[in-house]
TIRO-477934 format. One record per atom (N, C-alpha, C): x, y, z; residue in one letter. Coordinates in steps of 0.2 Angstrom, whole numbers, plus 5000, padded with zeros to 4 digits. Example, Ala and Ser with C-alpha at 12.3 -4.5 7.8 and 13.67 -1.06 7.14 Angstrom:
2
506649725039A506249785039A506649845039A506449895035S506849955036S506450005039S
REM end
This chain:
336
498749355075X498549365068X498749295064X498449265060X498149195056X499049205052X499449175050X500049185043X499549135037X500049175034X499649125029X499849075029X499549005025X499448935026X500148905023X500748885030X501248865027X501348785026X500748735024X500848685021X500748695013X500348755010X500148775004X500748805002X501048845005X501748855003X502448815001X502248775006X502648695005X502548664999X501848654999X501648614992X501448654985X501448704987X501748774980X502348764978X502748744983X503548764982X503848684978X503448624980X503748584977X503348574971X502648604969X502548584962X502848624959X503148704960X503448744956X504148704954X504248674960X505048644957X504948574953X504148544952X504148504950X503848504942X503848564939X503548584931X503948574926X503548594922X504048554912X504448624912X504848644917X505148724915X505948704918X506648734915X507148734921X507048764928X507648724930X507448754940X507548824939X507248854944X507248944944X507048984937X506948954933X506648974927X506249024927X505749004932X505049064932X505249124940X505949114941X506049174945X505749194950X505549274950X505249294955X504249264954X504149274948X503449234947X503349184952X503849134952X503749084955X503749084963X504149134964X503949154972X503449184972X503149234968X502349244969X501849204968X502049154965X501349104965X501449084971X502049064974X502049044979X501649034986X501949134988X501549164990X500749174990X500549184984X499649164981X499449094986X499649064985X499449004986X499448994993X500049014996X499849025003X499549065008X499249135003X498749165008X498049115005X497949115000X497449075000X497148985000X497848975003X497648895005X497548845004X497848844996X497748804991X498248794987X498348724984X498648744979X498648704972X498248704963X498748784962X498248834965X498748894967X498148964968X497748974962X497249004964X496849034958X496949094955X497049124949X497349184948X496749234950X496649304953X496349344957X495749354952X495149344952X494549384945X494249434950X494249444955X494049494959X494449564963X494749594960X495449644961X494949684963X494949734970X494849814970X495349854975X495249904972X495549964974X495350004977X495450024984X495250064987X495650124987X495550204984X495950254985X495650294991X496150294999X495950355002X496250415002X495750455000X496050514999X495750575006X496450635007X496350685012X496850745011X496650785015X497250845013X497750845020X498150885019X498750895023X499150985025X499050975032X499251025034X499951075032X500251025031X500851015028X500951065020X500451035017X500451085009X500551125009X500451185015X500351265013X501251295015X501751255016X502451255019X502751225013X502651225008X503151215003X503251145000X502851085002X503251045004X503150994996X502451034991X502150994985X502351044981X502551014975X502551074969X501751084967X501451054970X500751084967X500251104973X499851144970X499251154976X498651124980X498751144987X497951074991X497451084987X497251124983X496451134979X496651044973X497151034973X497150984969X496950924970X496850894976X496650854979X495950864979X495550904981X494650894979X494750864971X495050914966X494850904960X495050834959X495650814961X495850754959X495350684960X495050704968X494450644968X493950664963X493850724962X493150714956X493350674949X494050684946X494350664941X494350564944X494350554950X494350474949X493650434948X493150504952X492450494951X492150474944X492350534941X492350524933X492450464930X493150434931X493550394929X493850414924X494250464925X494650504921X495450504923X495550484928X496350494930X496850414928X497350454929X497950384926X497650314929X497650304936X497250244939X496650224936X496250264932X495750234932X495950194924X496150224921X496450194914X496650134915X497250144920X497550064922X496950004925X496650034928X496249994931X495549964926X495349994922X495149974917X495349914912X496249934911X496449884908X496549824910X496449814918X496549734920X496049734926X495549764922X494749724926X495049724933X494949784937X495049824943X494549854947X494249864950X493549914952X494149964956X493850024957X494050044959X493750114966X493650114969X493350134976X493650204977X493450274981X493550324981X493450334989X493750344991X493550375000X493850435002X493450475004X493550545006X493650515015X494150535017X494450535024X494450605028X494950645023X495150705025X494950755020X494650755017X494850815011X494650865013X494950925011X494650995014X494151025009X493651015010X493151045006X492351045009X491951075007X491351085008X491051025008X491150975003X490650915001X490850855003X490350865011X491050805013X490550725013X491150675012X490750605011X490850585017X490350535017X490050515022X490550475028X491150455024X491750435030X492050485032X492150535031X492550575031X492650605038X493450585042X493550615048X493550675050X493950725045X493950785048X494450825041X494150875040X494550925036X494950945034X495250895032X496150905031X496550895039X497150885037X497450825045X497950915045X498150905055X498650945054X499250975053X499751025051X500451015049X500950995053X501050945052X501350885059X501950915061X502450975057X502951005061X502751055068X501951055067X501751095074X501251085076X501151035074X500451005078X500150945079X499950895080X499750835079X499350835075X499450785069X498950765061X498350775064X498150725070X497350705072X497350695079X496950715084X496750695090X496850615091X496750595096X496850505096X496150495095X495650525096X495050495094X495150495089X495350545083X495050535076X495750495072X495950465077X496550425074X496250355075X495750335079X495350285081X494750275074X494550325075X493750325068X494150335059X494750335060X494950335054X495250255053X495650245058X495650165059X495050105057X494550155059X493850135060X493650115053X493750175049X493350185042X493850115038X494550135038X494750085035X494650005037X494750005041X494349935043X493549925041X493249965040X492449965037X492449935030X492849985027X492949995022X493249915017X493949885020X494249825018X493549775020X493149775024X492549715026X491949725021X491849785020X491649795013X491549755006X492049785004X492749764999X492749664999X492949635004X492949585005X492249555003X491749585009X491049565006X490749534999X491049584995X490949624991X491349554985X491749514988X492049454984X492649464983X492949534984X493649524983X494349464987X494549454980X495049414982X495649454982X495849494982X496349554981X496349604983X496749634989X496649694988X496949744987X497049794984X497449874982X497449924987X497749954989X497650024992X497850084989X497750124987X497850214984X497650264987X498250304984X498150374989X497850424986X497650484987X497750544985X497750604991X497950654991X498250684995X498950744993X498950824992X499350874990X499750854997X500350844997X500950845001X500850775005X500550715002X500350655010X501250635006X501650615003X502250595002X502850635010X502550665014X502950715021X502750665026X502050675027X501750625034X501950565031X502050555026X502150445024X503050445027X503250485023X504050495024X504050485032X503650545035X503850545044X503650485048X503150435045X503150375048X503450315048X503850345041X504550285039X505150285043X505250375043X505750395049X505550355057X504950375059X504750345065X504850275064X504550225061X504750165061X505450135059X505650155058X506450135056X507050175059X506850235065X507150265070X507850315064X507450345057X507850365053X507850435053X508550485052X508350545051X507850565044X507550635044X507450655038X507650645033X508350655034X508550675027X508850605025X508750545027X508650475022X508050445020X507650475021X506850445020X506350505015X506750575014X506250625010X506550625003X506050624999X506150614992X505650684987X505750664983X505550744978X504550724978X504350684979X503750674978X503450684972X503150764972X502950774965X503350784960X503850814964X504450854960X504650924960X504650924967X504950984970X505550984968X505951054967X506451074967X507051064974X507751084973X508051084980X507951114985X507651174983X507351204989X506951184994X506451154989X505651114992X505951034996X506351024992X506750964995X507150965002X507551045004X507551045009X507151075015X506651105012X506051115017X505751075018X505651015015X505250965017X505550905021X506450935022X506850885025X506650915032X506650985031X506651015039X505751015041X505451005038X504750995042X504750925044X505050865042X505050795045X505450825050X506050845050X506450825056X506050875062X505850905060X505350955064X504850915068X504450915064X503950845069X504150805071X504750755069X505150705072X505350735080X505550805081X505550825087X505150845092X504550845087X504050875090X503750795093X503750775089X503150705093X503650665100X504250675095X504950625103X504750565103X504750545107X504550485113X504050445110X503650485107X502850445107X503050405100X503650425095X503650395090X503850315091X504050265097X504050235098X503450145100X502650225100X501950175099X501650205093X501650125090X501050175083X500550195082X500350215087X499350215086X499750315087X500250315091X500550385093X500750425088X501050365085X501450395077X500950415071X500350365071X499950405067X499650455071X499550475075X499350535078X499550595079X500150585080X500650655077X500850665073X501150615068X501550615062X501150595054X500550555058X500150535050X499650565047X498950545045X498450595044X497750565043X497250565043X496750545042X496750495035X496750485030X496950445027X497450395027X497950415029X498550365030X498250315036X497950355040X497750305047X497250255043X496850295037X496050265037X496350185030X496950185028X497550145025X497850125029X497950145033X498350075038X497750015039X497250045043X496450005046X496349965040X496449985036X496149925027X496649885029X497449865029X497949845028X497849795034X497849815042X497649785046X497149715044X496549755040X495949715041X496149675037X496349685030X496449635023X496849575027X497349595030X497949545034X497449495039X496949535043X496649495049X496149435045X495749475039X495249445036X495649355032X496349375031X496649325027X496649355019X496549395018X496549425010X497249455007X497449425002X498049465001X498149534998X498749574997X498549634999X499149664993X499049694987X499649714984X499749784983X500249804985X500549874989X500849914983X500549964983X500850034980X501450074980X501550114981X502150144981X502250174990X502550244989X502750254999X502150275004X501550295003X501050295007X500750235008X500750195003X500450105004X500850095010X501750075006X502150045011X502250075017X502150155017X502250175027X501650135030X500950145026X500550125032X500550045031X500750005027X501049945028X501549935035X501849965034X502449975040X502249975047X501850055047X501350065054X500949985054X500749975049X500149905052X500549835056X500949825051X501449785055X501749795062X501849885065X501849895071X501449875073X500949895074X500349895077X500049825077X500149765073X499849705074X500349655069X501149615070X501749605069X501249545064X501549545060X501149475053X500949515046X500649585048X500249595040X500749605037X501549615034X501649595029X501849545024X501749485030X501649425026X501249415022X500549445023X500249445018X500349515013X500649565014X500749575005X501349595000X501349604997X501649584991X501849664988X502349684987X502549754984X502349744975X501949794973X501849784966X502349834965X502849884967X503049914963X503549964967X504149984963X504550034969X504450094965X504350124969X504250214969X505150244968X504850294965X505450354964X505550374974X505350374980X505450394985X505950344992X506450354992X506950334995X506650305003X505950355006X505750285011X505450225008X505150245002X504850165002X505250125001X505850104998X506250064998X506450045004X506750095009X506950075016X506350025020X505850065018X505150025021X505149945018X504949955011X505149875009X505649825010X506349865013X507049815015X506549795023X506149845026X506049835033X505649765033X504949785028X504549735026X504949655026X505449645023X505849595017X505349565010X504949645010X504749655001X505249694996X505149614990X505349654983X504849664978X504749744978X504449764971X504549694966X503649734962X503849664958X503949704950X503749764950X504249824945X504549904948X505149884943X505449954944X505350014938X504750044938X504550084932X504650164932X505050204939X505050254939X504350294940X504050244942X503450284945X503550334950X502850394948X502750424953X502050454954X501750424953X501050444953X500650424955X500650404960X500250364968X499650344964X499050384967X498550344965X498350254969X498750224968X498750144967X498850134960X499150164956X499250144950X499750094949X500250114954X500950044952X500549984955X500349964960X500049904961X499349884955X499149924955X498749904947X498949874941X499649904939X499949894934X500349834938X500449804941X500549734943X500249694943X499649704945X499049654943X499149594940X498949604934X499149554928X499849504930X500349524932X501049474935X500549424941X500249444946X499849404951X499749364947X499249374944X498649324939X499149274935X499749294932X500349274927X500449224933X500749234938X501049194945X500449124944X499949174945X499449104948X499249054943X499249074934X499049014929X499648984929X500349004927X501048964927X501148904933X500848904938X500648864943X499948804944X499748844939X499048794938X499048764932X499348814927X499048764920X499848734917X500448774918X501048714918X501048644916X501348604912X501248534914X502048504920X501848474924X502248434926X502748384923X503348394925X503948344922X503748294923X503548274929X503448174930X502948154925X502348214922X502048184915X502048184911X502548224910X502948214902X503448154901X503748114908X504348074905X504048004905X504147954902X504247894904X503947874910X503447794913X503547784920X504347764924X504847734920X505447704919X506047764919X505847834917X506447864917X506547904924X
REM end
């Protein structure tokens, strides 16, 4: 895989140090422009005008085990609500000129779209999410999908979820990637109680038994552990990284299948950028693995793709402070 272009990074880094601002002044900003600049190979980078958001959404075997404080019926209505453009992501996304894309992967329901692998993934404490075929054409879809998208002019891309209980399979591949028990990686998701809390510690550690061995190849780990949309999210994340497009990451299903993709093909996180940390204790561990810093801490928890949305804007903020800045050597004297 391509990294991104480490002469542009170089010469990001010295005009950032060369601005009418004090040194470190512009903080982590100035590491994101940085970064900008070197997946796109230029420098100054241009600030993104082509943002989309891809949400894949599916259900989860998992759901009917305790593991959500809310119902799998949620997850149909929820895509029709992003259809509409009615939901939280769509609002943000509105606010900072975003498009925003729906993909039905898994969802269990009658009307199914046209990508969609299979009807809900299955409950990973006792069975495997998806067969390896449909671990393959979920891979598939996401990789479509990001070629799309790109076609399409993006110079950024988003990922989101939706999915009643996908916070279990995201957690069990953080666990698998980072060789972790359950109970460091499971978090309240929607906001379960204690109970739910510890149910869904022992449906990870459950599965983490049940797969063993194979948690050590990821094409396995999604197989056992993940689901038809986290697979068909990983395949986006792969491509955006293969394609050279930079990638700004969500909360814990982003950052798992950020994780997975980085097994499975070692470079895609150079290319992306955490827009945000979640309330969920694997994403953090995921982003220490990454060596990503959220670029806010809002107490988010409402997937979607909504925290990398609401980052948006800082990218673009990165990219003008780098271009339209003046330079000290043109502010001083030839003599000084």
């Amino acid at each position: 895989m391509r990294a991104p272009d480490a002469q542009a990074a170089r010469e990001a880094a010295a005009r950032l140090a060369g601005l009418a601002v004090p040194a470190g002044a512009l903080g982590r900003l100035g590491d994101l422009g940085t970064w900008l600049a070197a997946c796109q190979g230029g420098v100054p980078p241009e600030p993104p005008g082509n943002v989309r958001l891809a949400i894949f959404a599916g259900d989860h075997g998992v759901a009917a085990y305790g593991v959500s404080a809310y119902p799998p019926a949620i997850t149909q209505a929820m895509v029709g609500t992003f259809l509409a453009g009615r939901a939280g992501v769509n609002a943000l996304a509105r606010a900072h000129d975003v498009s925003v894309r729906v993909v039905d992967v898994g969802v269990d329901s009658d009307d199914a779209g046209p990508l969609r692998v299979r009807r809900g993934s299955g409950a990973i404490h006792l069975e495997d999410a998806l067969s390896r075929d449909e671990t393959a054409r979920a891979l598939d879809v996401g990789r479509l999908v990001a070629e799309e998208e790109v076609a399409a002019g993006a110079d950024l891309l988003l990922s989101g979820d939706m999915g009643i209980g996908n916070t279990t399979p995201a957690a069990a591949l953080v666990a698998a990637g980072l060789g972790l028990p359950a109970a460091e990686v499971v978090g309240r998701g929607t906001g379960v109680d204690d109970a739910g809390l510890a149910r869904k510690a022992e449906v990870v550690d459950a599965a983490l038994r049940r797969a063993g061995e194979r948690v050590t190849d990821p094409l396995e780990t999604l197989t056992a552990l993940g689901s038809a949309d986290l697979a068909a999210a990983t395949g986006y994340l792969l491509t955006a990284a293969r394609l050279g497009v930079p990638v700004l990451l969500d909360g814990l299903m982003a950052v798992a299948c950020a994780l997975t993709a980085d097994r499975i093909e070692p470079g895609v996180a150079a290319w992306c950028a955490a827009g945000h940390r979640s309330t969920e204790p694997a994403q953090s561990l995921a982003l220490d693995k990454l060596g990503l810093a959220p670029l806010l801490d809002l107490d988010l928890r409402l997937g979607e793709g909504s925290g990398a949305v609401a980052a948006v804007p800082l990218v673009r903020a990165a990219a003008a402070l780098l271009s339209e800045v003046a330079l000290l050597a043109d502010l001083l004297p030839p003599d000084a």
